[in-house]
C-alpha positions, 0 to 999 in steps of 0.5 A: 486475489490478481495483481496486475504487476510486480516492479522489483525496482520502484523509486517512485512510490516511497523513499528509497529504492522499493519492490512494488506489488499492484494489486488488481480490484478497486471500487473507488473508480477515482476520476483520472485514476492513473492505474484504471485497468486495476479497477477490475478484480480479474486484471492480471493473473492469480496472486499466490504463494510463488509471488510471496516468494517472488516479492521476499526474493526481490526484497532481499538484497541490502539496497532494497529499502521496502515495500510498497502495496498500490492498485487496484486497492490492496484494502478492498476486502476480496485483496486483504487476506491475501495481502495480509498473508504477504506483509506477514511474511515480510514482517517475520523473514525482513524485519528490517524492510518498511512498508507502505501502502497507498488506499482509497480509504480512510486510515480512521475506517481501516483502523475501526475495522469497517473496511472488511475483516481484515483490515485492522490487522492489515494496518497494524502490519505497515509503517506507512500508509498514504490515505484518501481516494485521489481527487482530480480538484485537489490533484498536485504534481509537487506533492511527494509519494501522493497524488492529491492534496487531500492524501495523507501520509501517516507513520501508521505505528505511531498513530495507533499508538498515540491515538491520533494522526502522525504525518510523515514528512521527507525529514524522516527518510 
């Protein structure tokens, strides 16, 4: 996997003060995509253990609040395994740090497994995750942490637990 960039300090992809990973390769090409230069899966420079590294040092401080995964789409199947690696280690060395992601699909594919080898495992690792491809028609500059109005923002662990959809609202920050 590439990524494209790495923002050690992000307040605007998720509540609080966040690191941010920008992951390169995405098939989605949404029309007016504020990122398109991402779409290329060879944008930016190879994603590897010394950026896990990097990303778990940034991470550390206390002030630090998460996590956010953005692209490109850290979903598409060549991103998930690297991806994955990284959460993983978040979840062992950071517990206390949420995460969030933002993807062009589906919370309902991803979580049925169709999107990839890994992407059930994938979600199960993050708190948050914001879903749909963002659609000019619907876009919304009033929204919070979303770009379009048929994005939605999910607590991830309690609709898998529940069985159904949970939105997060700006009451649970």
């Amino acid at each position: 996997m590439n990524y494209a960039d790495i923002k050690r300090v992000d307040v605007a992809n998720g509540p609080g003060v966040r690191v941010s990973l920008f992951v390169s390769g995405c098939t989605h090409h949404c029309l007016e995509c504020f990122n398109p230069e991402t779409w290329d899966f060879s944008f930016g420079a190879p994603f590897g253990p010394e950026q896990i590294e990097e990303i778990l040092g940034y991470l550390r401080p206390s002030h630090i609040r998460g996590l956010s995964l953005l692209g490109g789409e850290p979903f598409e199947p060549e991103n998930q395994q690297a991806v994955l690696e990284l959460v993983t280690r978040v979840r062992k060395e950071l517990p206390e740090k949420d995460i969030w992601c933002y993807s062009g699909y589906l919370f309902e594919a991803l979580r049925q497994g169709k999107v990839g080898t890994h992407s059930k495992a994938l979600l199960e690792q993050l708190d948050v995750l914001v879903d749909g491809p963002f659609v000019i028609a619907k876009k919304n500059l009033g929204l919070r942490f979303r770009g379009s109005e048929n994005q939605r923002i999910i607590r991830v662990r309690e609709s898998l637990q529940q069985g159904s959809i949970v939105l997060w609202d700006d009451n649970q920050i």
